[in-house]
C-alpha positions as CSV (number, residue, x, y, z in Angstrom):
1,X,79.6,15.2,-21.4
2,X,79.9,13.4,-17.8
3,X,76.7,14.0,-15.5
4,X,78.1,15.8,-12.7
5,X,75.6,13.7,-10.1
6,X,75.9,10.0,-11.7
7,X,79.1,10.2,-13.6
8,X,77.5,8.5,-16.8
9,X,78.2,10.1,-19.9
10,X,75.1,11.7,-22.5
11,X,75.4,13.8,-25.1
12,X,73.7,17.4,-25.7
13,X,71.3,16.6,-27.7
14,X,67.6,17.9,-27.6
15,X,66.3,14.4,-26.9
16,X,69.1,13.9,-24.3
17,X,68.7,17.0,-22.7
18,X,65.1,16.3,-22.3
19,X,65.8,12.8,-20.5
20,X,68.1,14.8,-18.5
21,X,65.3,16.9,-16.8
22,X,62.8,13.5,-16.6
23,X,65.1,11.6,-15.1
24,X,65.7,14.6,-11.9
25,X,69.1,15.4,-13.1
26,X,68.4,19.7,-14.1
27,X,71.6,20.2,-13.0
28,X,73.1,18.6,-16.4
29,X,70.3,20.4,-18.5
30,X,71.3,23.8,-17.5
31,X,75.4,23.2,-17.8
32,X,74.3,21.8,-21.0
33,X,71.9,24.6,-21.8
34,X,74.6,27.0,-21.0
35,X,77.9,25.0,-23.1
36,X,78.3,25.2,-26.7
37,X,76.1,22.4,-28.2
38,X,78.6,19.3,-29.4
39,X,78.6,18.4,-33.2
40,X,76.2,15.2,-34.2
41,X,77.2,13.5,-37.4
42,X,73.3,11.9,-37.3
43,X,71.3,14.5,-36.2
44,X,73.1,16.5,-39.0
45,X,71.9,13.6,-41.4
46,X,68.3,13.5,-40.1
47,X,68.2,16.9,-41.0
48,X,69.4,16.9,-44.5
49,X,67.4,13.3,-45.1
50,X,64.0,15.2,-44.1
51,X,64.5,17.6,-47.1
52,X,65.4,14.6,-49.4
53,X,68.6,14.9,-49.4
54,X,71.9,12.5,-48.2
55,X,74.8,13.6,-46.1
56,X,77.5,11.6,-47.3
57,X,80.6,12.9,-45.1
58,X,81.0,14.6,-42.0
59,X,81.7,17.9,-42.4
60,X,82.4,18.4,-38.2
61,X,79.8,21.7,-38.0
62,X,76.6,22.7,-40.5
63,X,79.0,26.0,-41.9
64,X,81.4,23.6,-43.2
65,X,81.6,22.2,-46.9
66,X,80.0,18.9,-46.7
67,X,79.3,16.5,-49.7
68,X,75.0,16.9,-50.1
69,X,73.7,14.1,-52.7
70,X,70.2,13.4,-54.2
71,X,69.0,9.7,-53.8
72,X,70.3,9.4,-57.7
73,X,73.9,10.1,-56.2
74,X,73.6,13.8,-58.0
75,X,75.5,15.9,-56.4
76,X,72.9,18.9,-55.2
77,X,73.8,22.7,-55.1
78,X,73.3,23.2,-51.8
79,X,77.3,23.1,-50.1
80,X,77.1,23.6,-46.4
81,X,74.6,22.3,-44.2
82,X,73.3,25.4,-43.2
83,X,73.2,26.7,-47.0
84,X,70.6,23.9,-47.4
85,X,68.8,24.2,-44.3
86,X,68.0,28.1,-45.5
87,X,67.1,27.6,-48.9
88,X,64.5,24.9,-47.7
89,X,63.2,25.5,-44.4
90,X,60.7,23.7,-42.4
91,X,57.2,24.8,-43.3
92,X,53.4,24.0,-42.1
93,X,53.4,22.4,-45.9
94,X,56.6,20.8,-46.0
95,X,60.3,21.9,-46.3
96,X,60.9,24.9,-48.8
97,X,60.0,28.4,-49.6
98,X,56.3,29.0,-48.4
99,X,54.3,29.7,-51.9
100,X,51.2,32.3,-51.9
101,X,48.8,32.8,-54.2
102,X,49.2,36.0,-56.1
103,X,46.3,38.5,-55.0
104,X,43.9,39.2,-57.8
105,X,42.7,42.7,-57.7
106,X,39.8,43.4,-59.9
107,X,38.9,47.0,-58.0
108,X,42.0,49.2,-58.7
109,X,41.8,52.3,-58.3
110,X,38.1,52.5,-57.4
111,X,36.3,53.8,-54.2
112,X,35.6,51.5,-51.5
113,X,31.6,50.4,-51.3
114,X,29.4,50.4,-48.1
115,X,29.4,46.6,-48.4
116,X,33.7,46.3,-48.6
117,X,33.7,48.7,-45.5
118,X,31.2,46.8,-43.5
119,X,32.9,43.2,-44.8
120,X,36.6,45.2,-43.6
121,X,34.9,45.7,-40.3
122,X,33.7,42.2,-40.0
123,X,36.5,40.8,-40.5
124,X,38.6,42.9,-38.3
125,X,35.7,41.7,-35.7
126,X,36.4,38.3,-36.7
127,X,40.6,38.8,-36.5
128,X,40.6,37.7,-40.0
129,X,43.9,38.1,-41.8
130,X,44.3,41.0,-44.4
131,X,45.8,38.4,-47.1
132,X,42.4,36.7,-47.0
133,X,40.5,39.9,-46.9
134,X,42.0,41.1,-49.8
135,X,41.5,38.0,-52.4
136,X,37.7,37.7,-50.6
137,X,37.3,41.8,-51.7
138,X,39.9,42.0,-54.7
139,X,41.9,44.4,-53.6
140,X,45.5,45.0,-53.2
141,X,47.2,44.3,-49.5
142,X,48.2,48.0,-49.8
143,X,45.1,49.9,-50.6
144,X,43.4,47.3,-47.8
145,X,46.0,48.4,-45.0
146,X,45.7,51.9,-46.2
147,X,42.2,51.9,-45.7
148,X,41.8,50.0,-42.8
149,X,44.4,52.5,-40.7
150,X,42.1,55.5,-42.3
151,X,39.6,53.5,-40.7
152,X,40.9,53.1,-37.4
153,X,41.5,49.7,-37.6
154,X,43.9,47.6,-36.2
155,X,44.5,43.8,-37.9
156,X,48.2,43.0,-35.6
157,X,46.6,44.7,-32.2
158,X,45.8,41.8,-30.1
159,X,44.5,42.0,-26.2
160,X,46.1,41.4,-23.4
161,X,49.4,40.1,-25.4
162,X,51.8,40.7,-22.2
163,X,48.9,38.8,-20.0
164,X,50.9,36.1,-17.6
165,X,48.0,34.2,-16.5
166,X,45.3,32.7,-18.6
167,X,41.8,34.5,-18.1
168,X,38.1,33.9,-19.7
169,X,37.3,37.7,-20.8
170,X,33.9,36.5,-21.8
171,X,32.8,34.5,-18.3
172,X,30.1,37.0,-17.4
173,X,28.8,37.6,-20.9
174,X,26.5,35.1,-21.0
175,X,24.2,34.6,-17.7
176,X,25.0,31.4,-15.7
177,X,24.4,30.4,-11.8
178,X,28.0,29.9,-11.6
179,X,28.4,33.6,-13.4
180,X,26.0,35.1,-10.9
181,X,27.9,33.7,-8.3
182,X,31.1,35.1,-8.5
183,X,29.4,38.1,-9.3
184,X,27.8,38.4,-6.0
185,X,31.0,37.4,-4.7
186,X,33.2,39.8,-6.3
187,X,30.7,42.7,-5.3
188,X,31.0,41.5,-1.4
189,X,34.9,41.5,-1.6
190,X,34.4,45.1,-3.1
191,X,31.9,46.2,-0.5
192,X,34.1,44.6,2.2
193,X,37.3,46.8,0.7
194,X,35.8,50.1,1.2
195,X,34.7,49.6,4.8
């Protein structure tokens, strides 16, 4: 593509588009942004090298039938790009399939105790995640998400999730002069509204 301020050709690339904008040229980010992204023969490369992988022809898009080897020259099972990309995606661990732990229950079928509903309340308190709750308590994710809705409780509710600006809901919980402060001042500014 031709920058339409400086006439110097780039490419749309994510690293290109990002020089783009630090260099004061948006203008070429957001026709970019807004064009169909052009085909990369090395990004596509990078991409199938990260999962261990070697891309030894150019297949022009990631749907296309390209030729995917192993270092050992074996040719892998994986024939498009994007075939590859889905069976092994990028993960906190790695590329591939994110593996759990099977959940042990050892409670089946029996009544919850005063100590699992208090420890089910403390960790919805805490936000902890049911998957932990349930291997910490040794029940299944079902009976744990039954009970907690029987409960009342919510474990995916979280506050203020539409909130644009960024706001300490815990400022006045603990006493400070800076605290008191604002207090007073907020109080005025209410006093001062009514009058």
């Amino acid at each position: 593509m031709t920058c339409l301020r400086y006439g110097t050709e780039y490419t749309a690339l994510e690293l290109a588009l990002r020089n783009n904008l630090s260099a004061g040229r948006p203008t070429c980010t957001e026709t970019v942004r807004h064009a169909q992204r052009a085909w990369d023969v090395a990004e596509a490369r990078d991409l199938v090298a990260r999962r261990g992988f070697i891309l030894e022809d150019d297949p022009m898009n990631y749907a296309e039938a390209a030729k995917i080897v192993t270092a050992d020259g074996v040719m892998a099972p994986y024939t498009t790009i994007l075939e590859l990309m889905q069976a092994l995606p990028a993960t906190a661990a790695g590329f591939g399939k994110p593996v759990r732990p099977p959940i042990i229950t050892t409670s089946s079928n029996q009544p919850y105790s005063a100590t699992e509903l208090e420890a089910v309340r403390q960790g919805h308190r805490d936000q902890r995640s049911k998957v932990d709750l349930c291997r910490d308590l040794g029940r299944s994710y079902g009976s744990l998400s039954q009970k907690s809705k029987k409960m009342g409780l919510r474990f995916d509710q979280k506050d203020h999730v539409n909130r644009r600006m960024v706001v300490d809901d815990w400022f006045f919980h603990d006493p400070t002069p800076r605290g008191a402060y604002w207090g007073v001042c907020s109080r005025r500014m209410a006093v001062w509204g009514r009058s």
